[in-house]
C-alpha positions as CSV (number, residue, x, y, z in Angstrom):
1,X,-84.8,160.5,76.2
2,X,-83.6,164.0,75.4
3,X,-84.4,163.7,71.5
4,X,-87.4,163.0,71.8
5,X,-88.3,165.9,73.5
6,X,-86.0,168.0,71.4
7,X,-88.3,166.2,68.7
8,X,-91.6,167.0,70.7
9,X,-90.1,171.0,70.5
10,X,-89.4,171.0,66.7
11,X,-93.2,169.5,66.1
12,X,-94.6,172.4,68.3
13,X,-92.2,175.2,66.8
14,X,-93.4,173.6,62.7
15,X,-97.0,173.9,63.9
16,X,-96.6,177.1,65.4
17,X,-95.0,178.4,62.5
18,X,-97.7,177.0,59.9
19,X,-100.1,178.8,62.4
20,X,-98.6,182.0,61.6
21,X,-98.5,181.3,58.3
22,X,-101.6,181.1,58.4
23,X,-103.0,183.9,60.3
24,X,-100.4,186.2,58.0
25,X,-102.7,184.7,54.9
26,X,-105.5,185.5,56.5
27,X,-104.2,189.8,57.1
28,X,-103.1,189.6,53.4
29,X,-107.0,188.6,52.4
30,X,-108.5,190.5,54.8
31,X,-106.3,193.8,53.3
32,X,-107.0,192.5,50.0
33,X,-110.6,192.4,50.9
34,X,-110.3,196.1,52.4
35,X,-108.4,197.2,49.6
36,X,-111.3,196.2,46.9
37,X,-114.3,197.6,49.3
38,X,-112.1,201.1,49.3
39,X,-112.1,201.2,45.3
40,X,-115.2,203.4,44.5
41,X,-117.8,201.6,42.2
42,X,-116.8,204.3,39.4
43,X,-113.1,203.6,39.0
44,X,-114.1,200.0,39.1
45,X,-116.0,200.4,36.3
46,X,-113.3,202.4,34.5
47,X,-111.0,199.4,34.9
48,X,-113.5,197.1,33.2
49,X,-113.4,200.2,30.7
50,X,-110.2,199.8,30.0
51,X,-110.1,195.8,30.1
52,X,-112.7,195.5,27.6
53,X,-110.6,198.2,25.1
54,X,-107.5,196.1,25.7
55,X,-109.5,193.0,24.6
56,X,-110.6,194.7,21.0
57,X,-107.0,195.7,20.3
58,X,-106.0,192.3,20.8
């Protein structure tokens, strides 16, 4: 009787723990997200810049 309980308990705790997995993915995109909106236009454009010079001297 008692494992299955003890059983019952470890399914919670995995699902728990994929949970907050989850919602930890979720901060790291939304930060991400955050991150990208905070970049002005301009030095977005001077990474493409720099991108496309990279690509010629390849």
């Amino acid at each position: 009787k008692k494992k299955k309980v003890k059983q019952r308990n470890n399914e919670r705790e995995r699902e728990r723990e994929r949970e907050r997995e989850r919602e930890r993915e979720r901060e790291r995109e939304r930060e991400r997200e955050r991150m990208i909106k905070d970049i002005p236009a301009s030095a977005r454009t001077v990474e493409r810049q720099r991108e496309r010079e990279r690509e010629r001297e390849r």
